[in-house]
C-alpha positions as CSV (number, residue, x, y, z in Angstrom):
1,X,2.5,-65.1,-31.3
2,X,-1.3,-64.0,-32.2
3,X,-3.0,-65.9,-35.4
4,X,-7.0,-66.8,-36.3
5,X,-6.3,-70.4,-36.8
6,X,-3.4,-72.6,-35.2
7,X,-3.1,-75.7,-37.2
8,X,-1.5,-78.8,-35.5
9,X,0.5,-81.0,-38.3
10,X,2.0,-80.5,-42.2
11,X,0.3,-83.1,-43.9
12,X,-1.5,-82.9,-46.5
13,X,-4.7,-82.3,-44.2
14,X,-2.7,-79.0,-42.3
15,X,-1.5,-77.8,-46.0
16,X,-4.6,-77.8,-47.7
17,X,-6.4,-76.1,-44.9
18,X,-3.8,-73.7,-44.5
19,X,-3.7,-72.8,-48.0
20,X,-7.9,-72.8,-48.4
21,X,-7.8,-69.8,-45.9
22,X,-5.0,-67.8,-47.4
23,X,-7.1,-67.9,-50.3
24,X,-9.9,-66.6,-48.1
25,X,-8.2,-63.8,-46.7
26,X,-7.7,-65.8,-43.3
27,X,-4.2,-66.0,-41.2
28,X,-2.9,-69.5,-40.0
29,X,0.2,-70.6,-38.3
30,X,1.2,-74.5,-39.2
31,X,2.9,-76.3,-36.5
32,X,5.1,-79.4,-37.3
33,X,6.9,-81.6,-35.0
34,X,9.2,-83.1,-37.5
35,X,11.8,-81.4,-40.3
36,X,11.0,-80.4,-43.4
37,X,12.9,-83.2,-45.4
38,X,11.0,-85.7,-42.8
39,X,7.9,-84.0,-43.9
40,X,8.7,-84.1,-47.8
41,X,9.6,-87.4,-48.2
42,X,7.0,-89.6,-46.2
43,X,5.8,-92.3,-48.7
44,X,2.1,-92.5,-48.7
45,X,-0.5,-93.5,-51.4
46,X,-0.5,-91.5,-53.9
47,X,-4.1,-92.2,-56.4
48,X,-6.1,-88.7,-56.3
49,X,-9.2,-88.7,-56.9
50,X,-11.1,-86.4,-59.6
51,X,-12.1,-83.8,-56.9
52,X,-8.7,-83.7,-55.3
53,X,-7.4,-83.0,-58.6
54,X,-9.7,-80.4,-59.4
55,X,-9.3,-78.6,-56.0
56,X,-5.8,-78.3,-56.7
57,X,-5.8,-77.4,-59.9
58,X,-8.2,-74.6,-59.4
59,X,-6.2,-73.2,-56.1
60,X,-3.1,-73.1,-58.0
61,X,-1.3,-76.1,-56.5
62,X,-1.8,-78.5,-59.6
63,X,0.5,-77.3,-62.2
64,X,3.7,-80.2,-61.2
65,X,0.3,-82.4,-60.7
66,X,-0.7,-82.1,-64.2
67,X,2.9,-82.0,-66.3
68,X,4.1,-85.0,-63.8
69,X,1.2,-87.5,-62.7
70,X,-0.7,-90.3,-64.7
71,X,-3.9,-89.9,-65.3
72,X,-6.0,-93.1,-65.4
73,X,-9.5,-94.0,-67.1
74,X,-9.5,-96.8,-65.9
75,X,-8.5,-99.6,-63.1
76,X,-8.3,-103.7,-63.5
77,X,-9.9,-106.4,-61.4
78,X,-8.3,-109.6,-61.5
79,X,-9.3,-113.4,-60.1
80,X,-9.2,-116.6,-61.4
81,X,-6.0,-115.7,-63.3
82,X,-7.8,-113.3,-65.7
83,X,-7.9,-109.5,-65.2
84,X,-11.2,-106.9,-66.4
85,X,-11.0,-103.4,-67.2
86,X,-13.7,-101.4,-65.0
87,X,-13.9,-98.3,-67.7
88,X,-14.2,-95.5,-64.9
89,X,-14.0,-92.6,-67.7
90,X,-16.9,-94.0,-69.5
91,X,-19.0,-95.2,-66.5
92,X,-18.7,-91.8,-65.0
93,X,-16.7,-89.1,-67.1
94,X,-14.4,-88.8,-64.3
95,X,-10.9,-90.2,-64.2
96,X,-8.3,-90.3,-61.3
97,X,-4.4,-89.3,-60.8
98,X,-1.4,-91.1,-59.8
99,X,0.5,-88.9,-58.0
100,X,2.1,-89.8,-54.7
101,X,1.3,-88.1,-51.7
102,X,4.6,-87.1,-50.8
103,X,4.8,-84.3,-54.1
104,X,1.4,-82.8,-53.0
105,X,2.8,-82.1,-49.7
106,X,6.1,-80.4,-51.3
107,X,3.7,-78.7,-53.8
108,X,1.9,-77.2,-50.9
109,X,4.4,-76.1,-49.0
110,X,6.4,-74.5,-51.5
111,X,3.2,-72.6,-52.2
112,X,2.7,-71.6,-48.6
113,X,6.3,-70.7,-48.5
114,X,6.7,-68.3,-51.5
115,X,3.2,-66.0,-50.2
116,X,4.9,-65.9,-47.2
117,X,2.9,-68.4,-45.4
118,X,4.1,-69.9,-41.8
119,X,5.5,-73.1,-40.7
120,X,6.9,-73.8,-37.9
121,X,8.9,-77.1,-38.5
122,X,10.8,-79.2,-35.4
123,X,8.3,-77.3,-33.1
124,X,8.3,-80.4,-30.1
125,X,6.5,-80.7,-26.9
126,X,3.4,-79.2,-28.3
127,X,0.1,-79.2,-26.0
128,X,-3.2,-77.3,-26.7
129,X,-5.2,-75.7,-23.8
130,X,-8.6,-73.9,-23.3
131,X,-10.1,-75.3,-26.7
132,X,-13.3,-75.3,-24.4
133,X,-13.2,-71.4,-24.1
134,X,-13.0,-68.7,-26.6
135,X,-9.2,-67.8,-26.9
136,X,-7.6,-71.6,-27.7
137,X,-3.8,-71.5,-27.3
138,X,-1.0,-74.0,-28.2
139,X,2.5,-74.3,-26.0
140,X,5.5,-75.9,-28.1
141,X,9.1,-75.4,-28.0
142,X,10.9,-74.4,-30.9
143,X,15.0,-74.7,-30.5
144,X,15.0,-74.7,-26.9
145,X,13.2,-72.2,-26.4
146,X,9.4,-72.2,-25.1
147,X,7.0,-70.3,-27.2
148,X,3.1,-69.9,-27.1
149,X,0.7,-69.7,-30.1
150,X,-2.8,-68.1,-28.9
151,X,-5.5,-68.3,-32.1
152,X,-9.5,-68.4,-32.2
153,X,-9.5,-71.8,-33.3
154,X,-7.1,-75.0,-33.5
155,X,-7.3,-77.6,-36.5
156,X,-5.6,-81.1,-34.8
157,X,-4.3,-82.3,-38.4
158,X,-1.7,-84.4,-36.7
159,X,-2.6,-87.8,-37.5
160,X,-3.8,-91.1,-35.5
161,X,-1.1,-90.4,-32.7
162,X,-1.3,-87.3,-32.3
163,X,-1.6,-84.7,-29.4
164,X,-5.0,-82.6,-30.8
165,X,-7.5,-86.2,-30.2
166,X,-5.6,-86.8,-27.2
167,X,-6.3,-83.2,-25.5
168,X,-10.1,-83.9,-25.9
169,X,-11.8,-84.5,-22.4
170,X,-12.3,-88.8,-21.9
171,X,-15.7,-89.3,-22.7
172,X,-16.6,-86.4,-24.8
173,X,-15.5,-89.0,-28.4
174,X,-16.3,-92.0,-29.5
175,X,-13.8,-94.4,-31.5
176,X,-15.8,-96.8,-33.9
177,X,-13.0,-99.6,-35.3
178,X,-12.5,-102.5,-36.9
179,X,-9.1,-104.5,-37.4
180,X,-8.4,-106.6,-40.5
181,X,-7.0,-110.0,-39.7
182,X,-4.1,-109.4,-42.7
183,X,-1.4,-106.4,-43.6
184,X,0.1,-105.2,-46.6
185,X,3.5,-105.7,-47.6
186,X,4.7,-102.6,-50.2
187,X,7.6,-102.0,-52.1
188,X,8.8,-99.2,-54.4
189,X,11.1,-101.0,-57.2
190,X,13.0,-99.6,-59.9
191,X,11.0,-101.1,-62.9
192,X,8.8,-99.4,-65.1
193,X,5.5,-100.3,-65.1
194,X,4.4,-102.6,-67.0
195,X,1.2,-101.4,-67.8
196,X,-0.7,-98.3,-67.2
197,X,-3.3,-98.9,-65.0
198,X,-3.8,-100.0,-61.6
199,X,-4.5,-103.9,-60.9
200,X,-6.1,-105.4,-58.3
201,X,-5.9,-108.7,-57.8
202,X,-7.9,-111.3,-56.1
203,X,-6.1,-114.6,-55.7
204,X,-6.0,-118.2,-53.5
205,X,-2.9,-116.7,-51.6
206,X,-4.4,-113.2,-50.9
207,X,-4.7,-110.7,-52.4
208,X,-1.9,-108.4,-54.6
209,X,-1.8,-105.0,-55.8
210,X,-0.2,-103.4,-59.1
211,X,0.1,-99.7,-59.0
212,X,3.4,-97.1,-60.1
213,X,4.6,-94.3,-58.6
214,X,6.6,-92.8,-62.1
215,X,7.0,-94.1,-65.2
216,X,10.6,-95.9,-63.8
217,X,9.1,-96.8,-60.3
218,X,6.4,-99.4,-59.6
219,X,4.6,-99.7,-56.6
220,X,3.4,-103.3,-55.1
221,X,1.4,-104.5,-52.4
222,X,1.0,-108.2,-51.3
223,X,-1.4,-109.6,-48.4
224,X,0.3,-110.7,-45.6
225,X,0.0,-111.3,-42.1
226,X,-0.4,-108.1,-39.9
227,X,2.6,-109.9,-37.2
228,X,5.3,-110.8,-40.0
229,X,8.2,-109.0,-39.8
230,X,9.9,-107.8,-42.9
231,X,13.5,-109.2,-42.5
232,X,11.7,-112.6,-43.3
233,X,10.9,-111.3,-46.9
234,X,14.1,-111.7,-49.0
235,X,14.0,-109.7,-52.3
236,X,13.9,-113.2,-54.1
237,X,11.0,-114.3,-51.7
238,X,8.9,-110.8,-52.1
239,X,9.3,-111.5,-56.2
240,X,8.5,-114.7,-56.2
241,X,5.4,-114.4,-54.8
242,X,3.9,-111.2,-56.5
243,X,4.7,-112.7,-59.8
244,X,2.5,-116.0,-58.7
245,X,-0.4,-113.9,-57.6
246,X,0.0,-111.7,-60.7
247,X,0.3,-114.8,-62.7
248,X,-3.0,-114.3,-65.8
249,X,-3.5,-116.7,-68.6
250,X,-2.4,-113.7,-71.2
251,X,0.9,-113.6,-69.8
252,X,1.1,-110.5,-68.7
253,X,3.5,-110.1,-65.1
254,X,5.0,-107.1,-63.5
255,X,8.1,-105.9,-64.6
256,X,11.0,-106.5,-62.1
257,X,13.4,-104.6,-60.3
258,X,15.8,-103.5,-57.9
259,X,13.4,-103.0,-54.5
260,X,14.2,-99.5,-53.1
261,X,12.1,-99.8,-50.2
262,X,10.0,-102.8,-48.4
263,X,7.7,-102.0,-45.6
264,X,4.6,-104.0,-44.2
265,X,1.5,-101.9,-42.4
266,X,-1.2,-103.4,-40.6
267,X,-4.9,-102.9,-42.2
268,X,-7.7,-101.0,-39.8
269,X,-10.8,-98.9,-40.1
270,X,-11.7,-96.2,-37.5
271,X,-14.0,-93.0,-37.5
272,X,-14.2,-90.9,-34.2
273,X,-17.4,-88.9,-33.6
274,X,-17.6,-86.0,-33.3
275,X,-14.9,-84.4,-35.2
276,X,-15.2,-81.0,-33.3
277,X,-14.9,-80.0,-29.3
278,X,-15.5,-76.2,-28.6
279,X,-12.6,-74.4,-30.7
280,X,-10.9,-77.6,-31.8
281,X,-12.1,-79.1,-34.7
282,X,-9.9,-82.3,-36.2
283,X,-9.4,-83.6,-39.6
284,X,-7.7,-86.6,-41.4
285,X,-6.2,-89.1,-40.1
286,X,-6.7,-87.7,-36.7
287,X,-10.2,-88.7,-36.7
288,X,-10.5,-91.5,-39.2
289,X,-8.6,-94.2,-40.8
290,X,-9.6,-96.6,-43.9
291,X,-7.5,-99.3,-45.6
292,X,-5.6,-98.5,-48.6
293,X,-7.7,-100.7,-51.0
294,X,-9.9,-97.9,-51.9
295,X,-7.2,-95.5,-52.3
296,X,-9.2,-92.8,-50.4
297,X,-6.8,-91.8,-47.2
298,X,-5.4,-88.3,-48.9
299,X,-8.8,-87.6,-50.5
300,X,-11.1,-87.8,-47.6
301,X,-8.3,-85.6,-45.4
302,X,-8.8,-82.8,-48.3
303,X,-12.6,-83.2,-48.4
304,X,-12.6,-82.5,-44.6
305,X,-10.9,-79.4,-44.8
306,X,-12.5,-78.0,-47.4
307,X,-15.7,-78.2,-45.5
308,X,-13.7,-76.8,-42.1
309,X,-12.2,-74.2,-44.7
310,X,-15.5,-73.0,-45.9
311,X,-16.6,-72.6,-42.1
312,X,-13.9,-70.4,-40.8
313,X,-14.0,-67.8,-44.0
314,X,-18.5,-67.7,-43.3
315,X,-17.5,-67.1,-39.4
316,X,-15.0,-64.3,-40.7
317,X,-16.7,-63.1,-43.3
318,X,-20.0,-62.9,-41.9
319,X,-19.5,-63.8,-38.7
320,X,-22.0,-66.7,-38.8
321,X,-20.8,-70.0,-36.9
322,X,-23.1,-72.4,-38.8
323,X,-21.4,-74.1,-41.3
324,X,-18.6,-74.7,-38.3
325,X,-21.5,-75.9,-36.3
326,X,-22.2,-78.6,-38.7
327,X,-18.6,-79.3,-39.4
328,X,-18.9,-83.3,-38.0
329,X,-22.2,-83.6,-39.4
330,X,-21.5,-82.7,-43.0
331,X,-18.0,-84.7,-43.3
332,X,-19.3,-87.5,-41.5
333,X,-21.9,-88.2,-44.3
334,X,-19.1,-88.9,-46.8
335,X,-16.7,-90.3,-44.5
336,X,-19.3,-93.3,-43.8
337,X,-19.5,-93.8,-47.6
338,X,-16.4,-93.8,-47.6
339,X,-15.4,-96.4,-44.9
340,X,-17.7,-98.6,-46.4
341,X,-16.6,-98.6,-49.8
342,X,-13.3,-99.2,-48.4
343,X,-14.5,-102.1,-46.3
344,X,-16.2,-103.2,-49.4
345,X,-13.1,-103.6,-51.6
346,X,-11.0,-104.7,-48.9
347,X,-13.4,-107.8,-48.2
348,X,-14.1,-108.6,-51.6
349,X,-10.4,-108.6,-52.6
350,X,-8.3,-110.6,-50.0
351,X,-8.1,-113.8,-48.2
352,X,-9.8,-113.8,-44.7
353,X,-8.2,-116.7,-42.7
354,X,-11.8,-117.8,-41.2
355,X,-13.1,-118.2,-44.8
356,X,-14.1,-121.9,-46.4
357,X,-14.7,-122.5,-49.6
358,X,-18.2,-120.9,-49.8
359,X,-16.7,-117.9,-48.8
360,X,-14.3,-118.1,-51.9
361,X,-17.0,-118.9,-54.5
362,X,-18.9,-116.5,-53.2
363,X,-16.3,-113.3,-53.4
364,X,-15.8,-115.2,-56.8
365,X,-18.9,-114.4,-58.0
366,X,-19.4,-110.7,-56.3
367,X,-16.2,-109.9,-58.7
368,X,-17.8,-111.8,-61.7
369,X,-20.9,-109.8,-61.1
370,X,-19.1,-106.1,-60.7
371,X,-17.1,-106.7,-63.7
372,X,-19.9,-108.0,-65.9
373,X,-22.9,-105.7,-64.8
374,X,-23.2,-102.3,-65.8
375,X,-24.9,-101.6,-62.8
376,X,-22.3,-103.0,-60.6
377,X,-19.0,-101.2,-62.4
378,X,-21.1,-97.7,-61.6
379,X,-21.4,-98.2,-58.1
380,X,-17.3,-99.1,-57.7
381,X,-16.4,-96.4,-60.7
382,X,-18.8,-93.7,-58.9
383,X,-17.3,-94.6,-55.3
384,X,-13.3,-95.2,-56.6
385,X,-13.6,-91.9,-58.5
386,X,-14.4,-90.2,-55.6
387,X,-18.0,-88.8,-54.0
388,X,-18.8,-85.0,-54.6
389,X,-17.2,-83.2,-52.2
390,X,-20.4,-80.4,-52.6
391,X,-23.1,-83.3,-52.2
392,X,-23.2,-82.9,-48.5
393,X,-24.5,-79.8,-47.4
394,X,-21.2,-77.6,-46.8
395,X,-22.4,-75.3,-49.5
């Protein structure tokens, strides 16, 4: 099989880039290792930011976005048992979207399937060769049988395990990391919310998060320890405690509910430089990770291929090799901000199990100041919103 670009991996990262250069007149082939259904119902984050939301609406992907997500103007901090409204609308004019991650994956692939698009789902035993060269191919079997995919350029969309980072000759990356001494522990329960905007909250026992998925399905997240294992979290035990750390002088809790799914993940930052080895170039979670807290996984994936999609239409359109030249260099910018923005919220919201009691008064006041400073709103509404996507140079 002969295509321009062979994309490794149907995540939102491989979707968006695959649907960027239909759009652009340029043929890709979208390799999955697992099924379709697998595919379609992976839980992920699901808080777009106002650039996501525009990308998709003006490449035709938004329309379930906009009749079925929540648009927010708005998020809460909470500590000390009292929450504040950060006004992100009227700091910035921007707004985000709750809409899980999962529907803009099965948005995009519908999309790719109706125009006739290819994906190759349950294609196993994938390995890429001669990205160093100038014809790239991929070898992967598809229902016993083994098949070859030879393309001028491979995008390694396959997330932090995957086979496209791993194919890159020792040496020629570098890993920057950092590992957070606490997890999250997330449910989806079947409870409206009961409020509509997201709350994060800062409290003695670590830190909590309010956030929905519908308007019958909330979504929770409590700070835990990255080694506890869920079957020690009874329903009773998981309620118990989100309703403490929830717990405001107004009253106001979380609406309760039968849990439909409990999970805990473990909390890590990592960029790896460069993002791009001869004919392979790598996006999303393949190359960096942040911690949920600034709700920015999905949203930095998409800014990184629409940078890598506007470099493959210039070298086929014009035949120029610049803007794919400067592919690492232009998404790095933002995915720095990023991280530390990210870091930023993580540390100023939860429980570190080396801090004293300085350290508590002191994240104390940092909240105190962002919620009752002007200045200090903007910088978390301009960040949380989301960064220009066009501010970096891929224009």
């Amino acid at each position: 099989m002969r295509t321009q670009v062979g994309i490794i991996g149907a995540g939102p990262a491989g979707l968006m880039l695959a649907h960027l250069l239909h759009l652009s007149g340029v043929e890709s082939v979208i390799l999955e290792a697992r099924t379709r259904d697998h595919v379609e119902n992976r839980v992920r984050a699901g808080v777009l930011e106002q650039c996501t939301v525009d990308l998709l609406r003006e490449t035709g992907i938004g329309e379930r976005m906009q009749a079925e997500g929540m648009l927010h103007h708005g998020i809460e901090l909470g500590f000390l048992r009292r929450r504040h409204r950060i006004d992100l609308k009227a700091l910035t004019g921007e707004a985000v979207m709750v809409y899980a991650q999962h529907e803009v994956v099965k948005d995009l692939i519908r999309a790719r399937l109706d125009y006739g698009g290819e994906i190759i789902f349950e294609a196993v035993g994938v390995s890429i060769h001669d990205i160093d060269g100038d014809l790239p191919w991929v070898r992967y079997s598809k229902d016993g049988v083994t098949r070859e995919l030879r393309c001028d350029y491979i995008a390694g969309c396959d997330g932090f395990h995957g086979i496209c980072k791993q194919s890159v000759p020792s040496g020629a990356l570098t890993t920057y990391e950092r590992i957070y001494p606490f997890g999250w522990l997330g449910i989806l329960a079947e409870a409206a919310p009961s409020q509509g905007e997201l709350v994060y909250m800062n409290h003695e026992r670590g830190f909590a998060l309010f956030s929905m998925r519908s308007p019958s399905v909330t979504r929770l997240y409590l700070q835990c320890s990255p080694s506890e294992e869920i079957g020690n979290w009874s329903d009773d035990r998981i309620w118990d405690e989100l309703l403490l750390r929830f717990s405001c002088v107004d009253g106001w809790e979380p609406n309760t509910g039968r849990i439909l799914q409990k999970s805990i993940t473990p909390m890590r930052s990592v960029v790896t430089e460069p993002m791009q080895f001869g004919r392979l170039f790598l996006a999303g979670d393949a190359v960096h990770i942040v911690p949920p807290t600034g709700a920015k996984g999905m949203n930095l994936a998409i800014a990184d291929v629409r940078v890598l999609a506007r470099g493959l239409e210039s070298r086929y359109k014009s035949g120029s090799t610049t803007l794919l030249d400067r592919y690492s260099e232009v998404c790095l910018r933002r995915i720095w901000k990023v991280q530390r923005f990210s870091w930023w919220m993580t540390s100023m919201l939860h429980k570190f199990p080396d801090a004293n009691l300085f350290d508590q008064r002191r994240q104390q006041a940092e909240l105190d100041y962002v919620t009752s400073s002007r200045a200090g709103a903007l910088s978390l509404a301009e960040n949380y919103v989301g960064l220009p996507m066009d501010s970096f140079g891929a224009d």
